[in-house]
C-alpha distance (Angstrom), angle and dihedral (degrees) to the residues before:
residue distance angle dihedral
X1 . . .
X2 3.34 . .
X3 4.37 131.9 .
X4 3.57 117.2 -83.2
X5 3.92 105.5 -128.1
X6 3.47 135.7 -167.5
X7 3.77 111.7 174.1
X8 3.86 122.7 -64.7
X9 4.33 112.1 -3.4
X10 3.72 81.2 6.6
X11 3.95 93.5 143.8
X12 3.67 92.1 46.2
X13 4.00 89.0 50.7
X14 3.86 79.1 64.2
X15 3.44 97.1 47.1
X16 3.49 104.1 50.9
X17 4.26 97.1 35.6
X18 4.09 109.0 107.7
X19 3.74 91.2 -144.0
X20 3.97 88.4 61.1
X21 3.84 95.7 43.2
X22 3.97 90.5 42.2
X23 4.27 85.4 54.0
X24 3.57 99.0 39.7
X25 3.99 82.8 53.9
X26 3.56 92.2 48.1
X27 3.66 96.6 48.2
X28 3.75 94.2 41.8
X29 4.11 83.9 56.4
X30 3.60 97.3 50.3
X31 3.89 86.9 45.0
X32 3.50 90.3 58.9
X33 3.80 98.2 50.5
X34 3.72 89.2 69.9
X35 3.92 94.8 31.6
X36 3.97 111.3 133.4
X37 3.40 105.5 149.1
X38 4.07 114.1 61.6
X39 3.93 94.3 -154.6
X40 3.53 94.5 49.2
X41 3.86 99.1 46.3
X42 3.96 90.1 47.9
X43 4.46 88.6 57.0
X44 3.85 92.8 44.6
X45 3.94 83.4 50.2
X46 3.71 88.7 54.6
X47 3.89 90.2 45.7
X48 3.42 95.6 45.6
X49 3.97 92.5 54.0
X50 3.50 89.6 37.7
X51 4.09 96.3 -121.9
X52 3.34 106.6 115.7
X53 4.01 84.8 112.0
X54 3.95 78.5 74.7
X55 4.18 106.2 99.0
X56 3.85 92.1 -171.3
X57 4.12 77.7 59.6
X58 3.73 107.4 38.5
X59 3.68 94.0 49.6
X60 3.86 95.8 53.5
X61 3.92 112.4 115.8
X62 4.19 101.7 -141.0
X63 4.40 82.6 -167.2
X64 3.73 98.0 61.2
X65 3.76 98.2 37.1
X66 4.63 80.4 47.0
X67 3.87 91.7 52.9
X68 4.21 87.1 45.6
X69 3.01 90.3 50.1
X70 3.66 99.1 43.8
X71 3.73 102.6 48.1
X72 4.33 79.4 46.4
X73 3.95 85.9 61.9
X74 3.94 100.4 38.0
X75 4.07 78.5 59.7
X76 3.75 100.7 46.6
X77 3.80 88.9 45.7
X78 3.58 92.6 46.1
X79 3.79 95.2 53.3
X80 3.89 93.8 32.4
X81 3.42 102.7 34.8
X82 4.04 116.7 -158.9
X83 4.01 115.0 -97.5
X84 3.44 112.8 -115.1
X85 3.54 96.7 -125.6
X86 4.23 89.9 63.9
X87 3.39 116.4 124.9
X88 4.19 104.1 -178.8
X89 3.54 133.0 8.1
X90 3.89 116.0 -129.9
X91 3.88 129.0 -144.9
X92 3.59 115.8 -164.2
X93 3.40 150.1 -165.1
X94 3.77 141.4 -148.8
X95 3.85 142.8 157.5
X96 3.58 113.0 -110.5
X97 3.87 132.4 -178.8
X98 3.64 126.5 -131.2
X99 3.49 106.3 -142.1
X100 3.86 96.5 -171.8
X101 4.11 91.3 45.8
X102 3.31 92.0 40.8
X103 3.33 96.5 -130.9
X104 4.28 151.1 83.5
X105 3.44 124.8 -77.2
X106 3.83 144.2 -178.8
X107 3.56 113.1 -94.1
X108 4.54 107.8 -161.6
X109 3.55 122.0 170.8
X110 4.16 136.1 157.0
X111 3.85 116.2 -125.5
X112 4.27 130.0 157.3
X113 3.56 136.7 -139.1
X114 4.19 137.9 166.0
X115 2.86 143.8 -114.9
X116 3.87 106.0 57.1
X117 3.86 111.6 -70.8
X118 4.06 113.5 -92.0
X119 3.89 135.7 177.6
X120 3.73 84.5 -83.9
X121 3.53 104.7 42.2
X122 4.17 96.0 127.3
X123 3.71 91.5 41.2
X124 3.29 94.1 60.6
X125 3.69 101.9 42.8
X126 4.08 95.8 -118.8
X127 4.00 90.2 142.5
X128 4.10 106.1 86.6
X129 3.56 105.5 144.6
X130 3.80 98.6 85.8
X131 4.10 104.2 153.9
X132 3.77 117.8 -161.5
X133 3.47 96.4 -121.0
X134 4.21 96.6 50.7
X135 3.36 95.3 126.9
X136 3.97 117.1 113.3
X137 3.85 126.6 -155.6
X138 3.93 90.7 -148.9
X139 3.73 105.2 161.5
X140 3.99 89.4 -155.4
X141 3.66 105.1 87.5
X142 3.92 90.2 35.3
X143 3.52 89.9 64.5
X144 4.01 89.7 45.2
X145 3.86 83.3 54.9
X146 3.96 88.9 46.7
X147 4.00 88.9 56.9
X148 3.67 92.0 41.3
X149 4.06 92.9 64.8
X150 3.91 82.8 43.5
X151 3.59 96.8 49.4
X152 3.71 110.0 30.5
X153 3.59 102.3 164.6
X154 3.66 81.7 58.9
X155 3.89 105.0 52.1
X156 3.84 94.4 100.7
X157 3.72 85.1 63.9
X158 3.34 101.1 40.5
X159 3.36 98.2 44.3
X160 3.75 100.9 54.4
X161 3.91 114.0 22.5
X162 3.78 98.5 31.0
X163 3.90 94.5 36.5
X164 3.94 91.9 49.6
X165 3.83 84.0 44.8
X166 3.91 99.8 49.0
X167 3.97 90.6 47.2
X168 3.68 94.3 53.9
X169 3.47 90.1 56.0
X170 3.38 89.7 54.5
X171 3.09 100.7 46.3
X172 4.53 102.8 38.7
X173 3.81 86.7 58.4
X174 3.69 98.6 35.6
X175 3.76 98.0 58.8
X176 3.93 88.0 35.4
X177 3.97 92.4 57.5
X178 4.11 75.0 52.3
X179 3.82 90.9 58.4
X180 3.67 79.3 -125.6
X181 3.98 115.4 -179.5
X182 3.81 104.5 -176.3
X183 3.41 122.5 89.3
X184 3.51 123.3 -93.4
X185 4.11 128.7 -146.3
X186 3.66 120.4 -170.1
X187 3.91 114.2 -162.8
X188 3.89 143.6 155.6
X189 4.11 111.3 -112.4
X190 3.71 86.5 -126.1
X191 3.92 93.2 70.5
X192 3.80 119.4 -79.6
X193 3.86 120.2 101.1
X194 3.80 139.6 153.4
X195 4.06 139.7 -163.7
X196 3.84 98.0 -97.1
X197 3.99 92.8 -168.5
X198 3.82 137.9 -33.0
């Protein structure tokens, strides 16, 4: 797919309106609905957002970074095992700085909570099942970072639509390779989070 221009900083018009990052969003969540095939879902996401110019991006392989992160979860769960009184499990997000790299990377780890996720479901302290070990070595939203210190006038972008995008992947097909039944959210610490499958 190719840029969207309009004249001179066209493609960065694009990139930074609201309306565009609010429909690429949109689209990328309906996408994902219907999503079966891991591969496929992670390209359209690229299309969608219009990044798939991004090398760091197109050569990322959504199945190896899924079976990582799958055989990571069948671990956590079976030395934390889930409470019976959880009602989702939660994937989140968060900035975090690498103090020996110098530099900002993608923090992704699985926690749980009850009742059913709302708008306010960190204010009010309805995530408790916070294992030790919830950290994920997903290589998805590392790469995102890597293409964010490429492509700077991009980061918004990359850092919302495409991150959200690339951890639902990660996370729909992880927990399904679990034969997972409950719920699952994905969401960024810093506020915004959606019902991933379930």
């Amino acid at each position: 797919m190719g840029h969207l221009k309009t004249g001179n900083g066209g493609e960065l018009s694009y990139l930074n309106s609201w309306d565009n990052k609010a429909r690429a969003f949109e689209e990328i969540s309906s996408m994902l609905r219907a999503a079966e095939d891991p591969k496929i879902a992670w390209q359209q996401i690229l299309e969608i957002t219009k990044q798939s110019d991004i090398a760091v991006l197109s050569a990322t392989q959504p199945l190896l970074d899924i079976r990582s992160v799958t055989a990571e979860l069948r671990t956590i769960f079976t030395q934390n095992p889930l409470p019976s009184d959880l009602s989702f499990c939660y994937f989140g997000l968060v900035d975090l700085w690498n103090e020996q790299e110098k530099q900002e990377k993608a923090g992704f780890y699985v926690a749980g909570g009850k009742p059913p996720a709302d708008w306010n479901v960190h204010a009010c302290g309805k995530i408790f099942y916070f294992p030790k070990n919830r950290w994920l070595s997903s290589t998805i939203p590392n790469d995102i970072k890597k293409a964010e210190q490429q492509r700077p006038e991009r980061r918004e972008f990359l850092g919302h639509a495409v991150m959200f995008g690339g951890a639902r992947v990660i996370a729909k097909f992880a927990m399904a390779a679990l034969d997972m039944t409950l719920p699952v959210y994905v969401g960024f610490d810093s506020g915004d989070f959606e019902l991933v499958s379930g």
